[in-house]
mmCIF file of the C-alpha atoms, coordinates in Angstrom:
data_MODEL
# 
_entry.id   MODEL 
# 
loop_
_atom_site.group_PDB 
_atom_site.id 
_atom_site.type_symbol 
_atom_site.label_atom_id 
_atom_site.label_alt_id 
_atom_site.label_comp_id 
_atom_site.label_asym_id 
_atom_site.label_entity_id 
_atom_site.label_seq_id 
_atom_site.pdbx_PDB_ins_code 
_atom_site.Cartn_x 
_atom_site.Cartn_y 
_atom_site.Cartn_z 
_atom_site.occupancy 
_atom_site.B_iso_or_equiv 
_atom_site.pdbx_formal_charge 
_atom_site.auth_seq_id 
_atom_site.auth_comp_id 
_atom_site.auth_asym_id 
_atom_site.auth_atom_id 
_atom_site.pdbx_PDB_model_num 
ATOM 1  C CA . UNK A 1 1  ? 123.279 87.072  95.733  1.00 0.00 ? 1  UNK A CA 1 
ATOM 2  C CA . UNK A 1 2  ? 124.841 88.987  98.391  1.00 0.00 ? 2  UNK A CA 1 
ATOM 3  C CA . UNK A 1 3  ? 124.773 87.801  102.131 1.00 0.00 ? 3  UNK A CA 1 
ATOM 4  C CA . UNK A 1 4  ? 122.506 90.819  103.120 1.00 0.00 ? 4  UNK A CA 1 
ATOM 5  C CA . UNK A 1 5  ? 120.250 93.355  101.199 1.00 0.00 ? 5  UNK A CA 1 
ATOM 6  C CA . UNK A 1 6  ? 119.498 96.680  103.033 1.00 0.00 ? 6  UNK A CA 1 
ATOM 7  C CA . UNK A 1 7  ? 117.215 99.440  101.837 1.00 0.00 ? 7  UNK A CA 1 
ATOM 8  C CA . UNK A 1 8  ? 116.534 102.495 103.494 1.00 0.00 ? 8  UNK A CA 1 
ATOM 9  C CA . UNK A 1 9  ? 113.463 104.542 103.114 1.00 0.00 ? 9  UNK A CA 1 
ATOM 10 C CA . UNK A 1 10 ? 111.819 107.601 103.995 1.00 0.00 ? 10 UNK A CA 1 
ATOM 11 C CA . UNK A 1 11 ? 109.108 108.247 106.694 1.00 0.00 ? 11 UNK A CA 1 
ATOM 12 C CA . UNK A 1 12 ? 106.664 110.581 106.942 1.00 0.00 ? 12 UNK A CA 1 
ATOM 13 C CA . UNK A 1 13 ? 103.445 111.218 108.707 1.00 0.00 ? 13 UNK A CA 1 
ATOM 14 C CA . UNK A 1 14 ? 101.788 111.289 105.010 1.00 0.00 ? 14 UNK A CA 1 
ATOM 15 C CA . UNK A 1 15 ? 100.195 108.287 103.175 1.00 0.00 ? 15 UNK A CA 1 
ATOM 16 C CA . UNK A 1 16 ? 102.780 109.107 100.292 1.00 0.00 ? 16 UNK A CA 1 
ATOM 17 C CA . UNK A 1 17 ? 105.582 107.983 102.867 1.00 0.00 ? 17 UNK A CA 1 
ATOM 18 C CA . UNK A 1 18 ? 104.054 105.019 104.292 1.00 0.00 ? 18 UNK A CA 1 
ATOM 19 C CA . UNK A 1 19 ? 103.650 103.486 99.829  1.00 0.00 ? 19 UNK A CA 1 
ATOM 20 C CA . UNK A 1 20 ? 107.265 104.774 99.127  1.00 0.00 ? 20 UNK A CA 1 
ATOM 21 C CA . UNK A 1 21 ? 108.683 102.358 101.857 1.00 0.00 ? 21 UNK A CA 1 
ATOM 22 C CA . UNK A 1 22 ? 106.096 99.776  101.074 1.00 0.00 ? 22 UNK A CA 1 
ATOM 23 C CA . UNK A 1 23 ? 107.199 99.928  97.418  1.00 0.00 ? 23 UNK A CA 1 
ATOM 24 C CA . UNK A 1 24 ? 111.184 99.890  98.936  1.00 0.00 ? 24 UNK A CA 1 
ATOM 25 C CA . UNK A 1 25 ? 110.436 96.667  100.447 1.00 0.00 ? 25 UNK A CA 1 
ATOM 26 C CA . UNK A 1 26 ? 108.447 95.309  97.752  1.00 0.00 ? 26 UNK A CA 1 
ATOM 27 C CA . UNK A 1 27 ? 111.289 95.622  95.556  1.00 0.00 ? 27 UNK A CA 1 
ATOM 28 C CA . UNK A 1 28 ? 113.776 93.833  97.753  1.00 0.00 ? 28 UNK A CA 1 
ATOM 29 C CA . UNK A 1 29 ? 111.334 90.969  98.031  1.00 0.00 ? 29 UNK A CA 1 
ATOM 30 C CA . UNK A 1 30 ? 110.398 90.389  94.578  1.00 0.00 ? 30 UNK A CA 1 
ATOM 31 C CA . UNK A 1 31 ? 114.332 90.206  93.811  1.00 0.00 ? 31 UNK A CA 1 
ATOM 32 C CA . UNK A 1 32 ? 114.891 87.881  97.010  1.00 0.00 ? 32 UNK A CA 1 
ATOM 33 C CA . UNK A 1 33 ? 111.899 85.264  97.330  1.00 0.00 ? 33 UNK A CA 1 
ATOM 34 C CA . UNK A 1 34 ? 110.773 85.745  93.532  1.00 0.00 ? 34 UNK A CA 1 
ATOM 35 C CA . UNK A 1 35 ? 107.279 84.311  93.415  1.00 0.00 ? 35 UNK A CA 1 
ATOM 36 C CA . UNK A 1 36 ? 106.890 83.938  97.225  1.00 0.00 ? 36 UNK A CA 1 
ATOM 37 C CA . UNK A 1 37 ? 107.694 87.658  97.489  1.00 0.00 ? 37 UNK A CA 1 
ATOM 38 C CA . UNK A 1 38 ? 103.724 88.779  97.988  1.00 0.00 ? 38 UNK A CA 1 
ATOM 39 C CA . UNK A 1 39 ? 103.148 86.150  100.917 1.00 0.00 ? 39 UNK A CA 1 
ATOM 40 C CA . UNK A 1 40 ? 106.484 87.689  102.484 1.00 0.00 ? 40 UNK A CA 1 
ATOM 41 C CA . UNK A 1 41 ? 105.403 91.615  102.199 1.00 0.00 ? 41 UNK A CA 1 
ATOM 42 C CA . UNK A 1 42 ? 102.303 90.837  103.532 1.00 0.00 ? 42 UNK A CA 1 
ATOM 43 C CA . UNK A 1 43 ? 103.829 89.038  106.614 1.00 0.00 ? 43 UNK A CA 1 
ATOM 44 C CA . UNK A 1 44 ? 106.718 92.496  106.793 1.00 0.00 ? 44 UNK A CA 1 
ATOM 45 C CA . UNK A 1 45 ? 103.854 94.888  106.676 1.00 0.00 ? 45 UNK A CA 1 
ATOM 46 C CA . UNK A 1 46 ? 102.641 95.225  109.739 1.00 0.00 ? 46 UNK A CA 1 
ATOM 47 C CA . UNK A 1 47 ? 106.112 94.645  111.132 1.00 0.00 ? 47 UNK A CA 1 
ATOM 48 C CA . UNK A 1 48 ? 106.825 97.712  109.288 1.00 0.00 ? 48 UNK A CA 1 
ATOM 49 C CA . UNK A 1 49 ? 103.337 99.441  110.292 1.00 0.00 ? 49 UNK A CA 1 
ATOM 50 C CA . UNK A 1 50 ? 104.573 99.283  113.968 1.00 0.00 ? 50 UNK A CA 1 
ATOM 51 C CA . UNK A 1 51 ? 108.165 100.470 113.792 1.00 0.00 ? 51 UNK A CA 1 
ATOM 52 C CA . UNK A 1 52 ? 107.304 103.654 111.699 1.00 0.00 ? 52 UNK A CA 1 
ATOM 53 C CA . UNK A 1 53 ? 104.827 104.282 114.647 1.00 0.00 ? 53 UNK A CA 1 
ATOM 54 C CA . UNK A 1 54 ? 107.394 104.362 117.053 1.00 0.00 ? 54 UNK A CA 1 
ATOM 55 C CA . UNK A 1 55 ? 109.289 107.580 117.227 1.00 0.00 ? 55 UNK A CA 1 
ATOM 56 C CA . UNK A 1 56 ? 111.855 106.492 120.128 1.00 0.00 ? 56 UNK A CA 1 
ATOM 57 C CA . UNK A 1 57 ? 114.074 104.813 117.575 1.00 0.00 ? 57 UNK A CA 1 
ATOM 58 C CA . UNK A 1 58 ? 114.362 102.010 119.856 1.00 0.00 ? 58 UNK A CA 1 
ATOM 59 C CA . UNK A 1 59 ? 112.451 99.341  118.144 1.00 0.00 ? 59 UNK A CA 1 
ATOM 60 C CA . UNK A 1 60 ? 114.071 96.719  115.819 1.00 0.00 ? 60 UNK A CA 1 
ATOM 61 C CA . UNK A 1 61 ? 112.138 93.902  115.090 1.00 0.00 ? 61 UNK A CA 1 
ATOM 62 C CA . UNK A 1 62 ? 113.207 90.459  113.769 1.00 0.00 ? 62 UNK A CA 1 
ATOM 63 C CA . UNK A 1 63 ? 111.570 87.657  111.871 1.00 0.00 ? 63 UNK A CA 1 
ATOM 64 C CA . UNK A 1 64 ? 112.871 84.442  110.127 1.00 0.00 ? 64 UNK A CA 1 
ATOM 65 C CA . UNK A 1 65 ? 110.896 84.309  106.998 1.00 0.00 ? 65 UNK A CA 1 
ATOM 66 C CA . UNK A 1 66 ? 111.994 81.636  104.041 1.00 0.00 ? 66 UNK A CA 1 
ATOM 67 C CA . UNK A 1 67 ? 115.167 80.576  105.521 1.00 0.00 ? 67 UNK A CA 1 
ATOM 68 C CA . UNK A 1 68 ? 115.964 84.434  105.736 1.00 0.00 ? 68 UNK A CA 1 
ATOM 69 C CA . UNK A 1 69 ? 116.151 86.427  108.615 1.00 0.00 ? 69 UNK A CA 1 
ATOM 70 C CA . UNK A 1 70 ? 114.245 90.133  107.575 1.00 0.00 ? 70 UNK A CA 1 
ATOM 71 C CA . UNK A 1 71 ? 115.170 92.753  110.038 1.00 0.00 ? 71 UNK A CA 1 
ATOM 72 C CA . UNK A 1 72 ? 113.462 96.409  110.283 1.00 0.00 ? 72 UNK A CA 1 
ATOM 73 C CA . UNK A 1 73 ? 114.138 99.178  112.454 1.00 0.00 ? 73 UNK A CA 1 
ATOM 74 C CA . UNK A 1 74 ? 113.609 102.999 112.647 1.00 0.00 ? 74 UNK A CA 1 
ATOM 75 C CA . UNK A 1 75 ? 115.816 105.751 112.400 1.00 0.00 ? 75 UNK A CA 1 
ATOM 76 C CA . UNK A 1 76 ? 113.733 108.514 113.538 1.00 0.00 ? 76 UNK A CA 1 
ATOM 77 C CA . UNK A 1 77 ? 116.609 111.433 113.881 1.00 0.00 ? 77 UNK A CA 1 
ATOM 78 C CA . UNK A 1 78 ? 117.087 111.124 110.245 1.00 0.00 ? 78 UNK A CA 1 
ATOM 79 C CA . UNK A 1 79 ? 113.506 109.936 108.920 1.00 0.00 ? 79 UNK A CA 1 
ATOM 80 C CA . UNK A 1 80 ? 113.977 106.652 107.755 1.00 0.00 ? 80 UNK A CA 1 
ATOM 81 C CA . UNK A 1 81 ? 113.162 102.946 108.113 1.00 0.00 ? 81 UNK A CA 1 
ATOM 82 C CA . UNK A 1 82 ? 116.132 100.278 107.671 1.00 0.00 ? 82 UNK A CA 1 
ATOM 83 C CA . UNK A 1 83 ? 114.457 96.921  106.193 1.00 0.00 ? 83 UNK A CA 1 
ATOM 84 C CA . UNK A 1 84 ? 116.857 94.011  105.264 1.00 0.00 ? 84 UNK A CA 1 
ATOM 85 C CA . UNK A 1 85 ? 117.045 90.629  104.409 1.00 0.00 ? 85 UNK A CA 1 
ATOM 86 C CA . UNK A 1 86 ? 120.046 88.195  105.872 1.00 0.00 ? 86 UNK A CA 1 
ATOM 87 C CA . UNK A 1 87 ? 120.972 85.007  104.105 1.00 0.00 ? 87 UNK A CA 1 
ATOM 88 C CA . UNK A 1 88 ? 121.774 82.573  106.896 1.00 0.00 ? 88 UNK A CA 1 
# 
């Protein structure tokens, strides 16, 4: 397993948006915490919920989660939402 995972998805003000990135992050879970990976997308969802919903690019939150440290930010010049998961 690599040090860090990153995925990037898009963002949108549609509900199809909002379940691509959920799925993105879903993903990256299931392969990282295996059968602790629901408990840790529902504590990264609202994370999540409240960077898309700040256009100013300047949020970035961080949260140590299983020994991990999951990071999220927004990239609102080029649509997207940076999630990743640190090995420390």
């Amino acid at each position: 397993m690599p040090d860090e995972v990153s995925v990037l998805s898009p963002v949108g003000s549609g509900r199809r948006q909002a379940s691509v990135a959920r799925i993105d992050y879903v993903r990256v879970n299931n392969a990282i915490f295996g059968t602790r990976s629901g408990a840790v997308s529902r504590a990264v969802q609202p994370l999540v919920a409240r960077v898309a919903a700040d256009g100013s690019g300047r949020t970035r939150l961080t949260q140590r989660i299983l020994g991990r440290t999951v990071s999220i930010m927004h990239l609102p010049a080029r649509k997207l939402i940076v999630y990743s998961v640190r090995a420390d």
